[in-house]
N, C-alpha and C positions, 0 to 999 in steps of 0.2 A: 794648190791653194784654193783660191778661191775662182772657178769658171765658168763658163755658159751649162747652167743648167744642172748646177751641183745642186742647186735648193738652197744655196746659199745668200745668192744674189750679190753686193757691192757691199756686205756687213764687213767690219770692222773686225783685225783681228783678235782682238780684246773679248770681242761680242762672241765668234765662232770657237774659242776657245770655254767661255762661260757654257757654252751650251754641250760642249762635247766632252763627255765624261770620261775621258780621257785626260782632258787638258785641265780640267776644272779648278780651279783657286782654292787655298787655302781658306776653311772657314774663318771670317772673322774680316777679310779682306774685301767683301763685296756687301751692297747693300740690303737692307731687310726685303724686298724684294727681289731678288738677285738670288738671296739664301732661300729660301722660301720652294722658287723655282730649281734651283740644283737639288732641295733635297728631294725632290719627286727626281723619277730614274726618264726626263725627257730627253727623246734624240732626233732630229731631224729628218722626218720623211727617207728620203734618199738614203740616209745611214742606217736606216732600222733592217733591212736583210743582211751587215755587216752582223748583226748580233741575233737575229734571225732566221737561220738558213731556211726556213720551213716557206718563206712569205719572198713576195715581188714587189718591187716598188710599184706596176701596177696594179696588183693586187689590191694593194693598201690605200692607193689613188681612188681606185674604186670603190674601197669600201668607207673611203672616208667621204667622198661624193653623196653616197646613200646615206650617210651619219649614222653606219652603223657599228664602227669602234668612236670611243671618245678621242677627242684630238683638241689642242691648243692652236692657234692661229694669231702671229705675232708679227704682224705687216703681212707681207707675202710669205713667207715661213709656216709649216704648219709642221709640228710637231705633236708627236706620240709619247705617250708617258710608257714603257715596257711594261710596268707590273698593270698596266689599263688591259694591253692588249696578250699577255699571259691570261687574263681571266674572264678575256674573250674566247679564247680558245678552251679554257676550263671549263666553260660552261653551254661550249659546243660538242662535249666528250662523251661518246656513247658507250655503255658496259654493255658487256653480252649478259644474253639474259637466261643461256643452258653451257654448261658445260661439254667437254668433246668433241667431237669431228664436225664435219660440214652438215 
């Protein structure tokens, strides 16, 4: 559940469930700030290589240190929206520029 250094910190299970899109509430049950936040695709630092195999949690430490993905920050919480950092990598993507061998 919730322990040293999940990125969770002493939230409430109410709270870590709103946030995990997995567990997430029926629309219409939470508040217009509440909806607002679910409907962006946000997931908790530490759970984002759950849905990313490509990325590290320090990776993302890092890159977010630098401010160079976008990120939300919700007390000590920092959170990632996915489709932010799919179009980080989108727009890190190199095409070849000849056809054929080496």
């Amino acid at each position: 559940m919730c322990g040293i250094g999940d990125g969770l910190g002493s939230r409430s299970d109410a709270y870590r469930r709103a946030l995990d899109p997995v567990h997430r509430p029926l629309a219409g049950s939470t508040s217009r700030v509440g909806q607002r936040l679910m409907a962006r695709n946000l997931v908790a630092l530490k759970r984002v290589p759950q849905h990313r195999s490509w990325t590290t949690e320090r990776i993302l430490r890092r890159m977010v240190a630098e401010k160079r993905i976008p990120f939300h920050k919700v007390g000590g919480l920092v959170l990632i929206d996915l489709d932010d950092l799919d179009a980080y990598t989108e727009a890190g993507r190199v095409t070849p520029t000849r056809q054929g061998g080496v």
